[in-house]
C-alpha positions as CSV (number, residue, x, y, z in Angstrom):
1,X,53.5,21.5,-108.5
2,X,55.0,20.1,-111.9
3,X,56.1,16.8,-111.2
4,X,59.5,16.1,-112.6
5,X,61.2,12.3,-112.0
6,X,64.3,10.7,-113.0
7,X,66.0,7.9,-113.9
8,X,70.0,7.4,-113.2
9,X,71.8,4.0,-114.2
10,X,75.5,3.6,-114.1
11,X,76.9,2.7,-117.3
12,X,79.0,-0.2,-115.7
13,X,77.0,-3.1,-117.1
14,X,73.9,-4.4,-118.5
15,X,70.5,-2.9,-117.6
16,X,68.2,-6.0,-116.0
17,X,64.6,-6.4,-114.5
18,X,65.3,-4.2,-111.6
19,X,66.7,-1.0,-113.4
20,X,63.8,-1.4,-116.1
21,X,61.1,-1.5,-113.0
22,X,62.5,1.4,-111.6
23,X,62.6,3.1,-115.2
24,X,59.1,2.6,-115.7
25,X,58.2,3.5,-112.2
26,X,59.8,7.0,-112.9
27,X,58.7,7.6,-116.4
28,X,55.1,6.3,-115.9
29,X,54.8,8.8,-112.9
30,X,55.8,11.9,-114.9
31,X,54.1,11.3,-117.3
32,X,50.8,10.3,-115.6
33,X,51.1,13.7,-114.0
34,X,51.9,15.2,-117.5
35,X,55.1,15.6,-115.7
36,X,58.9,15.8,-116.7
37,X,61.2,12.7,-117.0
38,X,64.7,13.5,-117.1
39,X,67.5,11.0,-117.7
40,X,71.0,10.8,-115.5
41,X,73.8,9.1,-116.6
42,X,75.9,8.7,-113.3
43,X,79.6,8.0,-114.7
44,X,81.7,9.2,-112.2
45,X,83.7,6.1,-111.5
46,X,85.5,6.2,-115.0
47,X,87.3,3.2,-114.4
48,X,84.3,0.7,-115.0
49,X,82.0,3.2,-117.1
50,X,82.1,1.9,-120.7
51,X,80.8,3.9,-123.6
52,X,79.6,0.7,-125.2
53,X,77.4,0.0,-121.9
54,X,76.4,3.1,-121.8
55,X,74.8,3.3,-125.5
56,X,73.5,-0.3,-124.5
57,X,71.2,1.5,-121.8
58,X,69.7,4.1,-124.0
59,X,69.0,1.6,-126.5
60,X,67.2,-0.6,-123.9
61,X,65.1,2.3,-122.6
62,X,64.5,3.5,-125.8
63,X,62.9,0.0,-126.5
64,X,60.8,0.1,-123.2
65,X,59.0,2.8,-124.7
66,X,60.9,5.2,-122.4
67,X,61.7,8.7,-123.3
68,X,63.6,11.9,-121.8
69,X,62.6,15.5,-122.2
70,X,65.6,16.7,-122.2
71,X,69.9,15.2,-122.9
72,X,71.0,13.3,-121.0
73,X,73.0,14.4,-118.2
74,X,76.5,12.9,-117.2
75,X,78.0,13.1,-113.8
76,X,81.3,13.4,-115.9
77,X,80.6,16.7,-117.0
78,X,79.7,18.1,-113.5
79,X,83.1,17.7,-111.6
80,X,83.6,21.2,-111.4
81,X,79.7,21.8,-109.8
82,X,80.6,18.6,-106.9
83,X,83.7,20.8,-106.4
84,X,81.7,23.8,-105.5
85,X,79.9,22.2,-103.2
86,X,82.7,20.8,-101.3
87,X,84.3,23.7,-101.1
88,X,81.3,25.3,-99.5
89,X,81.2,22.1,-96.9
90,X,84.9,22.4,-96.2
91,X,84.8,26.7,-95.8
92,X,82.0,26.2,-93.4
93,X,84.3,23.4,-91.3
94,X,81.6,20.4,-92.4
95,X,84.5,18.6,-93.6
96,X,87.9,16.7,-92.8
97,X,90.3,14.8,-94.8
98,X,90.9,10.6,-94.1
99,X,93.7,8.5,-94.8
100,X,92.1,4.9,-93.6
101,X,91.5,2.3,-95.6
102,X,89.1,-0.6,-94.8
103,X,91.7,-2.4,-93.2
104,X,92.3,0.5,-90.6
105,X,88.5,0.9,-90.3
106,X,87.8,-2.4,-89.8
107,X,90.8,-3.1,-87.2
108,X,89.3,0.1,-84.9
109,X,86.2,-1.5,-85.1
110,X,87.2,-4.4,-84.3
111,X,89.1,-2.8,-81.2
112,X,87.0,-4.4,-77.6
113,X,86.1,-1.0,-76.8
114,X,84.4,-0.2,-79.8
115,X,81.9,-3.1,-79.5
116,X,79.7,-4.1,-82.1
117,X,79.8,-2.1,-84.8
118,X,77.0,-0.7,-86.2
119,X,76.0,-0.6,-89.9
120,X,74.7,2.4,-91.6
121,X,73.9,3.5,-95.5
122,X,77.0,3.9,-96.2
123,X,78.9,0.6,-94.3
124,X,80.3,0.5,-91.4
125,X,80.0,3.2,-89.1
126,X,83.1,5.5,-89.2
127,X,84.9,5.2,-85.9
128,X,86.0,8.8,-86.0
129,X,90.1,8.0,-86.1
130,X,90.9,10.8,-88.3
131,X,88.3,13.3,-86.9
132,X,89.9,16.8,-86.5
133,X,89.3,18.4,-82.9
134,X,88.8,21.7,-84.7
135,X,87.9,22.3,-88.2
136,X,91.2,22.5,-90.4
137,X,92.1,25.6,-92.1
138,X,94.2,24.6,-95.0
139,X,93.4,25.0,-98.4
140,X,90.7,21.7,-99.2
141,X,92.8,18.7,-100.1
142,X,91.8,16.9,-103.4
143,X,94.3,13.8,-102.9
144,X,92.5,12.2,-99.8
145,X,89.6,11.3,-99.0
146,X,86.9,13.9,-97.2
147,X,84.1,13.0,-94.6
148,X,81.3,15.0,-93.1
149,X,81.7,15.6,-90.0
150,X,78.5,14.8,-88.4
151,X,78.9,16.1,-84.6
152,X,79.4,19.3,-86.5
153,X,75.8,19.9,-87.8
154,X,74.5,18.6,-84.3
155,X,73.1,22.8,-84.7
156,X,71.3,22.5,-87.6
157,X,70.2,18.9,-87.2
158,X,68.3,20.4,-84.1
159,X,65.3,17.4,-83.3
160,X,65.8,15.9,-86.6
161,X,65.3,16.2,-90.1
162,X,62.2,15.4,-91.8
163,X,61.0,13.8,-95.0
164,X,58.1,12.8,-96.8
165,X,57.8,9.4,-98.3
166,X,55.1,7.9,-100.8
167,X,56.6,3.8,-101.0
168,X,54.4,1.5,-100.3
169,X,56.7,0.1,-97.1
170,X,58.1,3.5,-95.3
171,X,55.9,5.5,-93.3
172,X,54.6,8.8,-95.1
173,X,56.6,11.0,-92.8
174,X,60.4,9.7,-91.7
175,X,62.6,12.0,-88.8
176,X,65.9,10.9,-88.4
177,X,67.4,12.6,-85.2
178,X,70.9,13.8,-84.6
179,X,71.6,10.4,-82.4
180,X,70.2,8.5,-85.4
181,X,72.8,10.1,-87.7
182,X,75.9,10.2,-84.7
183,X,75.1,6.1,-83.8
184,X,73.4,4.7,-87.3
185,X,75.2,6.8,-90.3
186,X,78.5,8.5,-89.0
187,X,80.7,10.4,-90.8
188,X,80.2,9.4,-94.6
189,X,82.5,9.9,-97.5
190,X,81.8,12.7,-99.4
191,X,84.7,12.6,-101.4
192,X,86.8,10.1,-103.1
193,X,90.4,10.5,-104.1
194,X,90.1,8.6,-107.3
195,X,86.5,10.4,-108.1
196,X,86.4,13.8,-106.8
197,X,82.9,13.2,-105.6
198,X,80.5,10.4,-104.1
199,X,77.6,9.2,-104.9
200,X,75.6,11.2,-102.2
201,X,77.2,14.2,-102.8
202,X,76.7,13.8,-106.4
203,X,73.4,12.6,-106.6
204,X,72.0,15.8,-103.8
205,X,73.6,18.2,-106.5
206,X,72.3,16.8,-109.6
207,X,69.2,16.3,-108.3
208,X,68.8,19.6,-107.3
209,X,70.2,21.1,-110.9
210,X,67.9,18.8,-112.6
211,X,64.9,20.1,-110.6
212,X,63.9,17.0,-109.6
213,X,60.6,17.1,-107.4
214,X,60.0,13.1,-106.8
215,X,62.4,11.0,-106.5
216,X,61.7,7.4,-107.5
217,X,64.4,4.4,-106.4
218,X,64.5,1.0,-104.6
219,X,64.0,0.6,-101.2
220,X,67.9,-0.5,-100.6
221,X,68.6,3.7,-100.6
222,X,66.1,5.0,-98.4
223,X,68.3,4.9,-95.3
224,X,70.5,6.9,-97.6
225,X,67.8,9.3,-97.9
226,X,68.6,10.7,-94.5
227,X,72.2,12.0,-95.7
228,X,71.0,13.2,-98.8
229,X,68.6,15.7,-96.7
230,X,71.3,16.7,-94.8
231,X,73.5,17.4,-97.4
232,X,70.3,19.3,-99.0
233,X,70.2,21.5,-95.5
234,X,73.6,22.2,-95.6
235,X,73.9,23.6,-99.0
236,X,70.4,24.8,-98.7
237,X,68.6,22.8,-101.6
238,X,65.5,21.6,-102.1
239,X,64.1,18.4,-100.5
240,X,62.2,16.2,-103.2
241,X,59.3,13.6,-102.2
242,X,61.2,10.2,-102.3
243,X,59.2,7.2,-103.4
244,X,61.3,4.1,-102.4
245,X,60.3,1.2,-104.6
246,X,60.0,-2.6,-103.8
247,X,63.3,-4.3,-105.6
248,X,63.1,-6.9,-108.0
249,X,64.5,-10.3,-106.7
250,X,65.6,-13.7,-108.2
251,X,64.5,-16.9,-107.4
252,X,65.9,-17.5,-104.1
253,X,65.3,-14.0,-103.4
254,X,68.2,-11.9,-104.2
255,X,68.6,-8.6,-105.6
256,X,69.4,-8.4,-109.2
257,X,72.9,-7.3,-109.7
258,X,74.9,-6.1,-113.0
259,X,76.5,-9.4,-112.5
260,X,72.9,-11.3,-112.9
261,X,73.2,-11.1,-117.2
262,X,71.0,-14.1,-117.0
263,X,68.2,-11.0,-116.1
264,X,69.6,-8.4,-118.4
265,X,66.9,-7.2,-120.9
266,X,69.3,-7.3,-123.9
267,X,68.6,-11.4,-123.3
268,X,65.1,-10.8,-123.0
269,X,65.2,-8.7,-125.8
270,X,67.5,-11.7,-128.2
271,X,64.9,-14.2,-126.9
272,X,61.9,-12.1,-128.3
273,X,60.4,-10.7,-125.6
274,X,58.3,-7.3,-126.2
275,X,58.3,-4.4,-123.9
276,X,55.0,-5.5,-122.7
277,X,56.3,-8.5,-121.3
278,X,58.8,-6.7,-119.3
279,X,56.2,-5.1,-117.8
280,X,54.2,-8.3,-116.9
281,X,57.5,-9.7,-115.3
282,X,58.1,-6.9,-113.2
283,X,54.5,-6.4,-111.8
284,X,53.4,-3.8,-114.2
């Protein structure tokens, strides 16, 4: 099998140690395998995407020694294949429209009968307040907000769904059950009013268009993993091998945000520092 890997920053700040680790990771894997490494440019939340961070990143990578084999692709550019999708989800009754807001979410779960509430990939667990009895029929809505209804693929999730893992801290082979995803995920977001997409739904379509076949990202996304196979059985796409990455963590042990510029490489760059010592920092 051709290996092909990826790499998908958000243009909404400065690249750091983490993102170049996980750049590497990807690019040294493809091409070890005299692989593919493609570039994603996930943009779809055009309120804090900045074209000047954006051409920041590429000229970071391009300065790690990092190079794609083919344009970039932008998440921009793809509304119309996320709106495909959906309408295949919402025609097969997989999805519902939701008016709360964290306020009303956290106030039901807050509710004594709820108990403690559990928290899943995507935050808390949805408590199911504006879950349809029956599937609605009218035309999808692009003004709200649209979960997946998870007791509805309770069919298809049958004992569980299955995928392989290649991290150093997961084991090789990971089932998630339909209990797991009813108790521990719930029913995610899979479209935002002010985006027309979400990341999962975003990133299961793009991968799949991009013909990704080993997926390569920190360790905070692989309980994400099991709605992006899901959503992959739903709209019947390929699964990809998933290779979830240690993160890379400050001195008191926190992962590196956008916010930490103290760790972006542009600094590292201004105070002289040469790819190879990127590599070095990060364990490479």
């Amino acid at each position: 099998m051709a290996v092909v890997t990826r790499f998908a920053p958000s243009p909404t700040g400065p690249l750091h140690l983490g993102h170049a680790y996980s750049a590497l990771l990807a690019h040294d894997m493809a091409r070890r395998h005299n692989g593919t490494f493609l570039l994603r440019v996930e943009d779809i939340d055009q309120q804090r995407s900045k074209p000047e961070w954006e051409a920041q990143l590429l000229d970071d990578l391009h300065w790690l020694g990092i190079c794609w084999d083919a344009p970039p692709m932008r998440q921009s550019d793809r509304l119309r294949a996320y709106h495909a999708a959906l309408d295949r989800l919402w025609q097969a009754g997989y999805l519902y429209p939701c008016t709360c807001t964290r306020r009303d979410i956290e106030t039901a779960l807050a509710a004594p009968q709820e108990g403690a509430p559990h928290h899943g990939p995507d935050g808390p667990v949805y408590p199911g307040t504006c879950r349809p009895q029956h599937a609605p029929q009218v035309p999808r809505p692009t003004d709200q907000h649209l979960r997946l209804n998870i007791a509805n693929t309770h069919a298809l999730l049958g004992e569980g769904l299955t995928f392989s893992e290649t991290g150093p801290t997961h084991p090789a082979s990971t089932i998630t059950t339909a209990e797991d995803y009813t108790r521990r995920i719930g029913d995610v977001v899979l479209a935002r009013k002010d985006f027309g997409t979400s990341y999962h739904l975003s990133v299961v379509v793009d991968d799949a268009a991009q013909g990704i076949t080993h997926v390569s990202r920190g360790e905070d996304l692989f309980y994400a993993t099991a709605i992006h196979i899901l959503l992959q059985r739903l709209l019947g796409l390929p699964t990809p091998l998933y290779h979830h990455h240690r993160l890379i963590r400050d001195d008191q042990g926190k992962r590196l945000a956008k916010r930490d510029d103290a760790r972006a490489l542009s600094r590292y760059r201004a105070e002289g520092a040469t790819p190879q010592d990127i590599r070095r920092m990060v364990g490479l």
